[in-house]
C-alpha positions in Angstrom: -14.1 -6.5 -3.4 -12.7 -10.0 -3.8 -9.4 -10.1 -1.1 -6.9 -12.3 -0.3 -4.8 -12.9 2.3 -1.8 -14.9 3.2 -1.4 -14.6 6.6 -3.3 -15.3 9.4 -2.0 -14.5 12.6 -2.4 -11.4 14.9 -3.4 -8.9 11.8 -4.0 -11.1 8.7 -6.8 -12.6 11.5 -7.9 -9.1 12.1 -8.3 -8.1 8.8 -10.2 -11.4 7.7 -12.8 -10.3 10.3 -13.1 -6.6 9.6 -13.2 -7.2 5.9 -15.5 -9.6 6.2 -17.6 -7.9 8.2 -17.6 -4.9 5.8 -19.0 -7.3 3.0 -15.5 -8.1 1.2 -15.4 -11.8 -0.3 -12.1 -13.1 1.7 -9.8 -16.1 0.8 -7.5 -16.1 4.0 -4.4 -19.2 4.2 -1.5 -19.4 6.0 1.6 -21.9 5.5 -0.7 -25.0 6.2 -3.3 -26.7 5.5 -6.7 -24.7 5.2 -8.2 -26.9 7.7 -6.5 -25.3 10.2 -8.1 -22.0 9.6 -11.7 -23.7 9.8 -12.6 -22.2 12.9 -12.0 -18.8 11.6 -13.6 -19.7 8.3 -16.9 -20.0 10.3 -16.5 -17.1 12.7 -16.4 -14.8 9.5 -17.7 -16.3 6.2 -14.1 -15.8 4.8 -13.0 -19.0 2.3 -9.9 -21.2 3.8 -7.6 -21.8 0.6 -4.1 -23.0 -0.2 -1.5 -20.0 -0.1 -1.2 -20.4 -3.7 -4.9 -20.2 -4.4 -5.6 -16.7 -2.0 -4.8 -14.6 -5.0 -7.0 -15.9 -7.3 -8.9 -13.2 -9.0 -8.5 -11.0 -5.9 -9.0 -7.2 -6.8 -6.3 -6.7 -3.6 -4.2 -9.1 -1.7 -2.5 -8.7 1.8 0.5 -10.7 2.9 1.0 -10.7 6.5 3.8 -13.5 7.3 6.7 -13.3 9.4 10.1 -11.6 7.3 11.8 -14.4 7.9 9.3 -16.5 5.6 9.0 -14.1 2.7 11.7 -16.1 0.6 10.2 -19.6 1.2 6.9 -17.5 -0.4 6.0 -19.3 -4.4 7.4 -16.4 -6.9 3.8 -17.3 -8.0 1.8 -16.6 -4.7 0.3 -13.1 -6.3 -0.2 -15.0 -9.6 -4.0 -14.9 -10.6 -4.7 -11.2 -8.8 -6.2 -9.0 -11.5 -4.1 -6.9 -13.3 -3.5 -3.8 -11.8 -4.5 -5.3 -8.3 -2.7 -3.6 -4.9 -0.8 -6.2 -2.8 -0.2 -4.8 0.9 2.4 -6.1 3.0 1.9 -5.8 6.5 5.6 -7.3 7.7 8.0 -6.0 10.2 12.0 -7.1 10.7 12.5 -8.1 13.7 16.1 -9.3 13.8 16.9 -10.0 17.4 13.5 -11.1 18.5 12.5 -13.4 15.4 14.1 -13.4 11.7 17.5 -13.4 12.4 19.8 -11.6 10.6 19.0 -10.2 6.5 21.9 -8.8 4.9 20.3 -6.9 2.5 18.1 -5.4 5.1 21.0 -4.6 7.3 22.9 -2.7 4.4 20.1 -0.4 4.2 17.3 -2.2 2.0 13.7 -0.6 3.1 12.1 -4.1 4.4 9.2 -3.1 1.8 11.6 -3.2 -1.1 13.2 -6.5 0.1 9.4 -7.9 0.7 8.6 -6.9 -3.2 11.6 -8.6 -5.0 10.3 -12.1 -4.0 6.9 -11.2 -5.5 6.9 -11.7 -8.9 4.4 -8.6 -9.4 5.2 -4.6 -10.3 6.7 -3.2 -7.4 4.5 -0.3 -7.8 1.4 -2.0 -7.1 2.8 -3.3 -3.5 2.6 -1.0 -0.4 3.4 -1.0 3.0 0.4 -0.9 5.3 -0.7 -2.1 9.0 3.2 -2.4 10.3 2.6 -0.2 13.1 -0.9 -0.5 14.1 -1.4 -2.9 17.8 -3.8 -5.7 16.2 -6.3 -5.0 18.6 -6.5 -1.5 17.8 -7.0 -2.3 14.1 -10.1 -4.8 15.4 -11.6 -2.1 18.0 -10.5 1.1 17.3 -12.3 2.3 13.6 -13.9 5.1 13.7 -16.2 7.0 11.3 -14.9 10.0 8.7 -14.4 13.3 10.7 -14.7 11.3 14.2 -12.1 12.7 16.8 -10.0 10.6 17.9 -9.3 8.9 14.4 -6.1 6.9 14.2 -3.6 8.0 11.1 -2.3 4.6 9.3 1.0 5.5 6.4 0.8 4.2 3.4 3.7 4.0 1.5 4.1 2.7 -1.9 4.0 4.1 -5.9 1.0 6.9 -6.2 -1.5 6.2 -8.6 -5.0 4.2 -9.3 -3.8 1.4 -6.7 -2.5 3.4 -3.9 -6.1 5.1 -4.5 -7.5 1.9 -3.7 -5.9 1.4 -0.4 -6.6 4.6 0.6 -10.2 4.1 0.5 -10.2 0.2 2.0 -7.9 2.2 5.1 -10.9 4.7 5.0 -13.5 2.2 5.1 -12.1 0.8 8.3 -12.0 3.4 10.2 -8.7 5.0 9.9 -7.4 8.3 7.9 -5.0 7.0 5.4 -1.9 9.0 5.1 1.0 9.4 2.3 4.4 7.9 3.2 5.5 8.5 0.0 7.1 5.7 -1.9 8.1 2.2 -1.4 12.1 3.5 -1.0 10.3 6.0 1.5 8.9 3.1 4.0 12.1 2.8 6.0 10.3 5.9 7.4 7.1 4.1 9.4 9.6 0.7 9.8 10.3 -0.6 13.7 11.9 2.4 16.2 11.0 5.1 13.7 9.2 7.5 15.2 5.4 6.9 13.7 5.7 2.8 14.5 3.3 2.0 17.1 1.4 5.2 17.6 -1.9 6.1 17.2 -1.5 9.8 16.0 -3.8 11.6 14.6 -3.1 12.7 10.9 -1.2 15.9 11.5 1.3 14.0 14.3 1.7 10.8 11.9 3.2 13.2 8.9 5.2 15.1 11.5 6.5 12.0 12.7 7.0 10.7 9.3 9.0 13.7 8.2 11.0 13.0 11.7 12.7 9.5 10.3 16.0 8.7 9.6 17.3 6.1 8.0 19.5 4.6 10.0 17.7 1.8 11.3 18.2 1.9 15.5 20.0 0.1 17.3 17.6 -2.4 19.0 16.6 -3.6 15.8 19.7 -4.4 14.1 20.8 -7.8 14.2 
């Protein structure tokens, strides 16, 4: 597959090199100038572009920026994908520790949904993946179909032909993808809910899913 990504710290780095590694053609940027992405242009084969070029005929993009930067995001930044294409978003609100304070968030808005109004592109097509996974355990911690030990990722976002797709890419890195039903749903694997930041297998991460409530805790409230 053709990927792009917009992000390139702790996961949209990780991602570049696993999906390069599998044989994905990746176009990774960040908020600057793709020169500063050259060293990990050459470590991994992926293409440094322009944020506004990474979703150029991309079959699936992944955004991975801090929430706080979503709205200085182009309306056009998905602009070029290929119809029908999946875009992932990765992001977590942290109010206290980084962002800041989002009122829509804080009335109750799933960050997802928030994320997907600045996109210019379906809402059903984007998903929430990757929030709740330690970066190094997304690099080291893939294991083969059936393996023990296999870490449960949530996906949450519209069914259908794309959320098809990223189950299979979650597949083919070594994870068991697992429904979190809808966008509206993905308040349910957001900060301090009870699947963020665990490695569960799959029957724990539904359990844990089914566990949420929406009222977003305490510590991350602004």
């Amino acid at each position: 597959m053709q990927i792009g990504i917009i992000g390139a710290g702790h996961i949209g780095g990780t991602l570049t090199r696993r999906l390069t590694a599998l044989g994905h053609d990746v176009r990774v940027a960040n908020s600057r100038d793709p020169l500063t992405l050259a060293e990990l242009a050459e470590e991994t084969g992926a293409t440094a572009v322009w944020a506004s070029e990474a979703a150029i005929g991309a079959d699936l993009v992944i955004i991975s920026i801090p929430q706080k930067n979503v709205p200085d995001l182009a309306d056009t930044v998905v602009h070029g994908a290929k119809e029908g294409a999946p875009v992932i978003e990765t992001n977590n609100y942290y109010p206290k520790q980084r962002d800041g304070r989002i009122e829509k968030i804080e009335a109750g808005t799933p960050e997802s949904v928030w994320v997907s109004e600045f996109l210019a592109w379906p809402k059903e097509l984007v998903f929430k993946v990757f929030n709740g996974i330690w970066w190094k355990h997304l690099l080291e911690s893939g294991k083969p179909a059936g393996s023990d030990g296999r870490i449960a990722l949530p996906i949450a976002g519209a069914d259908g032909p794309a959320k098809a797709a990223v189950f299979d890419l979650i597949d083919s890195l070594g994870f068991d993808p697992v429904d979190g039903g809808p966008l509206e749903e993905s308040w349910r694997q957001q900060p301090g809910q009870p699947v963020y930041g665990k490695d569960y297998p799959i029957a724990a991460a539904l359990t844990a899913l089914a566990e949420a409530r929406p009222e977003r805790p305490v510590e991350f409230r602004a």
